[in-house]
N, C-alpha and C positions, 0 to 999 in steps of 0.2 A: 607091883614094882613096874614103872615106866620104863620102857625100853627107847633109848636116844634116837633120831631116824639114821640112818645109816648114810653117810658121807660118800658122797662120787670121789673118784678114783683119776675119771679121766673127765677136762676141762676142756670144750669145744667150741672156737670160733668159726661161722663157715660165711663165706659172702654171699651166699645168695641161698634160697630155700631150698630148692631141689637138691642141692650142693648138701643140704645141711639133713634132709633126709636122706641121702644118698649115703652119707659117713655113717647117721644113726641105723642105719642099716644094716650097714659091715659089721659094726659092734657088738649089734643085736645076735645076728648068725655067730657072731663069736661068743655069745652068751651074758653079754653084758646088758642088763636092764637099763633102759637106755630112755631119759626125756629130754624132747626137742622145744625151746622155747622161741616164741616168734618177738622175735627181739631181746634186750636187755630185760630183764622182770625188774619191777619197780620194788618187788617184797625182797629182803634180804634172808624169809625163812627156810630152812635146809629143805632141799626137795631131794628125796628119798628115792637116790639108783647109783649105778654103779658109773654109769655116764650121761654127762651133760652135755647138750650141744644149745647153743647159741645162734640161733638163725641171723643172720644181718642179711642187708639188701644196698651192701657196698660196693659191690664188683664194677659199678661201673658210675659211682659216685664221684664228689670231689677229694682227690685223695686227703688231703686235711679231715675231711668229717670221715673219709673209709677209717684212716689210722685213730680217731677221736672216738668212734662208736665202736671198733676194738678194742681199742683198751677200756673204755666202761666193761664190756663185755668179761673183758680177763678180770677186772677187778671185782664185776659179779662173782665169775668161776673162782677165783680165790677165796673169796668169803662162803662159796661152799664146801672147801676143806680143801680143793683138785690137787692132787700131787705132780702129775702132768697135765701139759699144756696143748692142741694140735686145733693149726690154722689151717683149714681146709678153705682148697679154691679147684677149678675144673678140673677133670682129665683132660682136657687140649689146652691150660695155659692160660686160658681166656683171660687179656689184660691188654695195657697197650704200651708202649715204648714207657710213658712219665707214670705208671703204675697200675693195679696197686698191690700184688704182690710182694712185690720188693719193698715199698715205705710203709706196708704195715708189719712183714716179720722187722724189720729193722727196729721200730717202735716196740714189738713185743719184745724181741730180742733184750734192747737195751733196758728195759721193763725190771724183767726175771732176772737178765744177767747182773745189774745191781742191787737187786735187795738178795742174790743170791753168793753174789762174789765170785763165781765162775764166771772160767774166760764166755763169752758170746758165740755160739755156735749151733747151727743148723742143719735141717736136709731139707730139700726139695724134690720130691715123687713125685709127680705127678698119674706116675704108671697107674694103667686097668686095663690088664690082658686079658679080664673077663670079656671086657667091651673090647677088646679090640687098639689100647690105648698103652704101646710099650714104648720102651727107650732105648735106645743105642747108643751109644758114643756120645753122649748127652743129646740128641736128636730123639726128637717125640715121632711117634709114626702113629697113624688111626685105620690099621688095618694097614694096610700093602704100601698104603701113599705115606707120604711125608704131611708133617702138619700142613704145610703151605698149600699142598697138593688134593685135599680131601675134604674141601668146599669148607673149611675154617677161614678161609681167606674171603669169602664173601661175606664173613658176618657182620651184620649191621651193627653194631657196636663195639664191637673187638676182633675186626678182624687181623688173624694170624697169618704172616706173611715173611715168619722166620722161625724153621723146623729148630734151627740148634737153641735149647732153652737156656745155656751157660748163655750165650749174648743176646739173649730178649730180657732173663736178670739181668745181669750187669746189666744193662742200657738204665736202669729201673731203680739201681741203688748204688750209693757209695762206697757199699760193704766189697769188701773179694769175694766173689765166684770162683768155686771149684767143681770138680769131676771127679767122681768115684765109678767107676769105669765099671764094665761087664765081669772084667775077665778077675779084677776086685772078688764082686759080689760075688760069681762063680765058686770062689774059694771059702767062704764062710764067714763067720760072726765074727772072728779074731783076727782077719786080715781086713774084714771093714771097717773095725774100732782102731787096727794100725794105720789105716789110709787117714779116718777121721784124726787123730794124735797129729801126724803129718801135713795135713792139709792144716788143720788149725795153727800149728806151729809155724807154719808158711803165713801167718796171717788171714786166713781165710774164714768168714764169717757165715756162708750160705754153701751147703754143695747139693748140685745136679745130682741125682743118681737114677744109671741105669738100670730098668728091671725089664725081661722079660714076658717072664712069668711068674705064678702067685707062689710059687717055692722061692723070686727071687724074694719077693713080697715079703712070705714068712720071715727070711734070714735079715734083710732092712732092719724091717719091725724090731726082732730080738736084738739085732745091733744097737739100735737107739734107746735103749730099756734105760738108762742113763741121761739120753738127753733130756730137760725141762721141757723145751718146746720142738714140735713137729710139725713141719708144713709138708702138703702135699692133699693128692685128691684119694677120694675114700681107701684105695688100694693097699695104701702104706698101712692103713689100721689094722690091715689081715691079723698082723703078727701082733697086738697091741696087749686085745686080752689073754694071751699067753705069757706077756712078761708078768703081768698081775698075780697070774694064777699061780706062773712057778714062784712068786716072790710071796704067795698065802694068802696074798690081798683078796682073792677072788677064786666062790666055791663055783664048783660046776652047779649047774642048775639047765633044767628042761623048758621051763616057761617063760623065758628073754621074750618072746615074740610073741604072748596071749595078750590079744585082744578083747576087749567088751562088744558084744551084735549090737550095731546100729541099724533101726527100722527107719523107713522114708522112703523120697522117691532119687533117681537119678539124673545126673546131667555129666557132659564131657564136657569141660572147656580148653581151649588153646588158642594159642598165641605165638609160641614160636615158629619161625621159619626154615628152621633144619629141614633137611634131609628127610633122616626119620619121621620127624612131624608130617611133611610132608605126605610121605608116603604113607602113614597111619590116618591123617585126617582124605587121603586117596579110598582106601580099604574101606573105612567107614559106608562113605557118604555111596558105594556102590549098592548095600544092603539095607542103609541106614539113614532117619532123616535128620538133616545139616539147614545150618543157615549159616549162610556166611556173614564177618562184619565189611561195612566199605570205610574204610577209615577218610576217605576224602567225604563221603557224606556227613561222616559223623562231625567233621570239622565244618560241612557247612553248615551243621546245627541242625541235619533232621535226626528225627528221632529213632534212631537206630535200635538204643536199650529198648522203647518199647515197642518194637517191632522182633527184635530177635523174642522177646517174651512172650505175645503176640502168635507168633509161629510156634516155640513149645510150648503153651499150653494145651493145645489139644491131645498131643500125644502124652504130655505126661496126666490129661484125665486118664488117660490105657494105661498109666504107670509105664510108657515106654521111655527107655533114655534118649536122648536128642543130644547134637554134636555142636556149640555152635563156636565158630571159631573166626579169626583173623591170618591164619596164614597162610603164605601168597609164595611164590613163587624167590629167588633172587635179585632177577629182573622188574615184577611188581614191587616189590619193597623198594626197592630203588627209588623204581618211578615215584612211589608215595613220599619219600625221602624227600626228593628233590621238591617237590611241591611242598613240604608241610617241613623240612628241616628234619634230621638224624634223631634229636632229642624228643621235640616233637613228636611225630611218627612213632615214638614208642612207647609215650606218658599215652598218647589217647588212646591205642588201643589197647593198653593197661587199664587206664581208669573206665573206659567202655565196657570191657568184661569183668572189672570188679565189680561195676553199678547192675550188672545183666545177673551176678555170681550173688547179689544183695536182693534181687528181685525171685531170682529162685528157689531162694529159701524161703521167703514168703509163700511160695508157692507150695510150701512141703520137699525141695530138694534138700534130702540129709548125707547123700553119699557123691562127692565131686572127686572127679577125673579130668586134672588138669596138666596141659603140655606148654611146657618152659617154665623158666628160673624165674624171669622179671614177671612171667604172667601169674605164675604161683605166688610171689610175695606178694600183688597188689589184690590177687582173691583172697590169702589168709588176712590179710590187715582188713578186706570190705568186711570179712566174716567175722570181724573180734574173734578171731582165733587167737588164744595166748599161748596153749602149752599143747603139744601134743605127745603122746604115747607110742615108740613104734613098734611094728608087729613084723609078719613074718614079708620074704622078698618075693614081689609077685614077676619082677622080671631084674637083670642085672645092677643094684644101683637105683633101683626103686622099691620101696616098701608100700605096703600098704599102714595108714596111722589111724587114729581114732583123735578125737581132744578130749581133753582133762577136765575141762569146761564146762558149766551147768547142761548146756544143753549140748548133745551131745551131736557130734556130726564125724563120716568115713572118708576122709582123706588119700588121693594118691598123687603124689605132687611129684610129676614127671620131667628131668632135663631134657631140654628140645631134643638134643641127638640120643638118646637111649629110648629102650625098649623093639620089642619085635612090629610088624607091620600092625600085628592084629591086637596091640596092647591096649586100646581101649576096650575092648568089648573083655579081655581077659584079664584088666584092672575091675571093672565093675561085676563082673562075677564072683573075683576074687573079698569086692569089699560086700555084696552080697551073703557073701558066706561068714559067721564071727570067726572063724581061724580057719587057717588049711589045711 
């Protein structure tokens, strides 16, 4: 007797990859067998877990094609049974005044809400009080400081320069904005579902919610067991696979997070400019050998890709990892900026480390340690990476994955601002080892 493959449960758009590893993560610690697709899949055949996520490389796209390559996305996840919907985007917001948070729930919104018939209605978490990433009064905080305050406001593409998230949305959509407050969520499931009843009956399409911490997490989560669709950054998913399980959907299970051993050699790449990055491509290069990229050379047309290769091969004949990366300080990125233009300046040294990320594996690298969102989407796409499998979490918000894929390769696709000082050298140990 055939057995049907078994239908996901939860339906996941996320804008950016890191982004989209980072939620299939949360799910996974929650026991949800969980695969992460690097884009829309072309096959319409059921892919067999309990959660689906949708990688996109939208977040800082044109919003027309952000909201256009979402909804393909939902329309995939629908045709694989999804009973919910959750559009994930950063812990800090990352967007700008004209979107695209805002004109893509709106689009999903109107999606679901008419072939469903329910009124239109949403939340916005943003919260990860793991990372350091809570909310107040609808104000985001990154540890002590206010978003504005906690070098989001220098980001080269999105920079944040207004902590209250009710008016960074609104600015973003036509829909009303609300706030479901602390002292709310403080109180439990049945005075956030009376706030929601209220706020929607006021009109309101989108609300802000404060969370703390991951018990406020858990109570959101169970709050929303009802709603079609959830926005927000991995946090809100705490509470996710709990609605499942108490509704029968979903058995407990031990193996969420088994991975297959991947053999090969290693490499770190990055690209982002955070903070953290920073301070981890710092740690490295003290013990460990680096090359850096120059993005003004690489625009003059020298030959960077084969010089950064050039430099790792010899260590990795020792089978040692090598670091090589692009990021620079606030001040250099500027400078490069202004010389070579905002968009610019970020396609080359994407496309630079994906051509370098294509060149390593020729060379036998099967296990990559990669830092930021946009630098991870244009390694997985150099690597025909399609689908990956996620495993256990080697630091907050990062997983280690494996791919699905003939050949197979160890994935850790890290957002610039997460992870501890020394997470590379404790990502490649991690992917080193087939489980923890």
């Amino acid at each position: 007797m055939t057995t049907s493959p078994r239908r996901a449960l939860l339906g996941c758009i996320a804008d950016d990859f890191t982004g989209a590893t980072d939620l299939a993560n949360m799910l996974v610690r929650g026991g949800m067998r969980t695969v992460q697709s690097i884009g829309v899949p072309a096959s319409n055949d059921v892919v067999e877990a309990d959660a689906l996520v949708v990688a996109l490389k939208s977040r800082t796209i044109a919003t027309t094609d952000a909201v256009a390559q979402s909804l393909a996305a939902l329309d995939w996840l629908r045709e694989q049974g999804c009973r919910q919907f959750f559009f994930k985007y950063c812990s800090t917001f990352d967007s700008t005044d004209a979107g695209n948070i805002g004109p893509v729930t709106d689009a999903l919104l109107d999606t679901l809400s008419s072939e469903s018939g329910a009124t239109a209605f949403t939340i916005a978490c943003p919260a990860f009080p793991e990372n350091g990433r809570t909310i107040y009064r609808g104000y985001l905080f990154v540890g002590d400081a206010l978003l504005n305050e906690a070098g989001m406001e220098n980001h080269p593409l999105t920079p944040m320069r207004d902590a209250n998230l009710v008016r960074v949305l609104q600015r973003q959509t036509g829909s009303k904005v609300g706030l479901v407050r602390y002292d709310t969520v403080a109180k439990g499931v049945s005075a956030i579902r009376e706030c929601f009843d209220a706020l929607r009956s006021d009109g309101v399409r989108m609300v802000i919610a404060d969370a703390v911490s991951d018990a406020d997490l858990h109570v959101l989560g169970e709050a929303c067991a009802d709603l079609t669709l959830i926005t927000g950054g991995s946090g809100i998913a705490l509470g996710l696979p709990g609605n499942f399980r108490r509704a029968g959907l979903l058995a407990e299970r031990g193996d969420a997070a088994q991975l297959p051993s991947v053999e090969g050699l290693s490499a770190v790449l990055a690209g982002s400019a955070s903070k953290a990055t920073n301070a981890q491509v710092a740690a490295w290069r003290e013990r460990r050998p680096a090359f850096r990229i120059d993005p003004l050379a690489a625009a003059r047309g020298e030959a960077v890709v084969d010089q950064a290769l050039a430099f790792a091969q010899p260590y990795l004949d020792k089978d040692e990892p090598v670091l090589i990366y692009a990021t620079a300080t606030p001040d250099e990125v500027r400078a490069v900026q202004r010389e070579l233009g905002v968009n610019e300046a970020g396609h080359l040294v994407e496309s630079t480390l994906a051509s370098i990320a294509r060149g390593l594996r020729e060379r036998g690298v099967r296990k990559f340690v990669v830092a930021g969102g946009e630098t991870s989407g244009a390694v997985v796409q150099a690597l025909d990476v399609r689908t990956l499998r996620i495993g256990a979490q080697i630091d907050p918000g990062v997983p280690a994955t494996a791919t699905t894929d003939a050949e197979p390769l160890a994935l850790a696709l890290k957002s610039g601002n997460f992870g501890t000082v020394d997470f590379f050298e404790k990502a490649l140990r991690h992917l080193d080892g087939a489980t923890p």
